[in-house]
C-alpha positions in Angstrom: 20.2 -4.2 -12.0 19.3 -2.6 -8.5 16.2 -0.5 -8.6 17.6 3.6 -7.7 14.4 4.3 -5.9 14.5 1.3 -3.7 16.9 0.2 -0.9 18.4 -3.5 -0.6 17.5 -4.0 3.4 19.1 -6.9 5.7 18.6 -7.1 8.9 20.3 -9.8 11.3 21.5 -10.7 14.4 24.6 -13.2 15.4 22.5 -16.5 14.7 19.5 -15.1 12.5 18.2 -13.0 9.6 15.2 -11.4 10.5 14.8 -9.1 7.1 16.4 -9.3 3.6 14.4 -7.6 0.8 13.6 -4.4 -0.9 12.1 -1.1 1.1 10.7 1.9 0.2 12.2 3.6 3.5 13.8 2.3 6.8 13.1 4.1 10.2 14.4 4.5 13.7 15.9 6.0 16.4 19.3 6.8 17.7 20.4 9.5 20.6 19.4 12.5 18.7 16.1 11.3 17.6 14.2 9.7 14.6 15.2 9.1 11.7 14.4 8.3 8.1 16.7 6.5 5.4 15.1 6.6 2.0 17.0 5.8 -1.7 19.9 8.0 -2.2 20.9 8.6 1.5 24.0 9.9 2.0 26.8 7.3 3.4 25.8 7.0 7.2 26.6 4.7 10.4 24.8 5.0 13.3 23.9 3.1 16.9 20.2 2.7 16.9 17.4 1.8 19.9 14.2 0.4 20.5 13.1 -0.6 17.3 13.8 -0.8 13.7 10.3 -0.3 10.7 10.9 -1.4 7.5 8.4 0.2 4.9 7.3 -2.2 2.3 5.5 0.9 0.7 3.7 4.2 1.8 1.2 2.2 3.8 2.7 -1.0 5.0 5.5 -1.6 7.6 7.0 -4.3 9.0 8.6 -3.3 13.3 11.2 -5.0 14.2 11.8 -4.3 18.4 15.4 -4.6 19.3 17.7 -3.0 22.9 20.2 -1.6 20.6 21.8 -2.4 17.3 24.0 -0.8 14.7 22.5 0.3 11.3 24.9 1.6 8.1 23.9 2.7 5.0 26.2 2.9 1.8 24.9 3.1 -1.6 21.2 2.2 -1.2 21.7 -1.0 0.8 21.2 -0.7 4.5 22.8 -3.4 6.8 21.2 -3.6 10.6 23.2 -5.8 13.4 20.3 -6.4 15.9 21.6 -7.2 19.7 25.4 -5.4 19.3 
C-alpha cells in the first residue's frame, strides 16, 4: 500500500531514468515562479525550468539541473520528462 504522506517520484529523460523513489516534497520553477508539490496535491501539469529538487526529507535534497521539462502530478505520484 502507497504511503498518503509520501509521493512516488520518477524522473526521466528519452534514454535514462535519473530518479525513481519516494519524496517528502518535489520543487521547481515554471513561468510564474517556484513551486512546491507535497502529498495530496491537487491534479496539476505544468512546463518547468532550470532545475528540478527532490526532498528525501526536511533536510536532504537531491537537484537535478535540466533546460526545460514537463512535470505532472496525479494522485501522489509525480512524473518529470527531463529535455521536452
Amino acid at each position: 500500500m502507497m504511503d498518503t504522506k509520501k509521493l512516488q517520484v520518477k524522473i526521466t529523460s528519452k534514454d535514462k531514468t535519473y530518479y525513481q523513489g519516494e519524496a517528502f516534497a518535489v520543487s521547481s520553477k515554471n513561468e510564474i515562479g517556484v513551486f512546491d508539490i507535497l502529498a495530496k496535491h491537487a491534479n496539476f501539469v505544468t512546463t518547468i525550468m532550470g532545475y528540478v529538487d527532490v526532498h528525501k526529507d526536511s533536510q536532504n535534497k537531491i537537484r537535478f539541473e535540466m533546460d526545460r521539462g514537463i512535470l505532472k502530478v496525479r494522485e501522489n505520484i509525480v512524473e518529470i520528462f527531463m529535455g521536452i
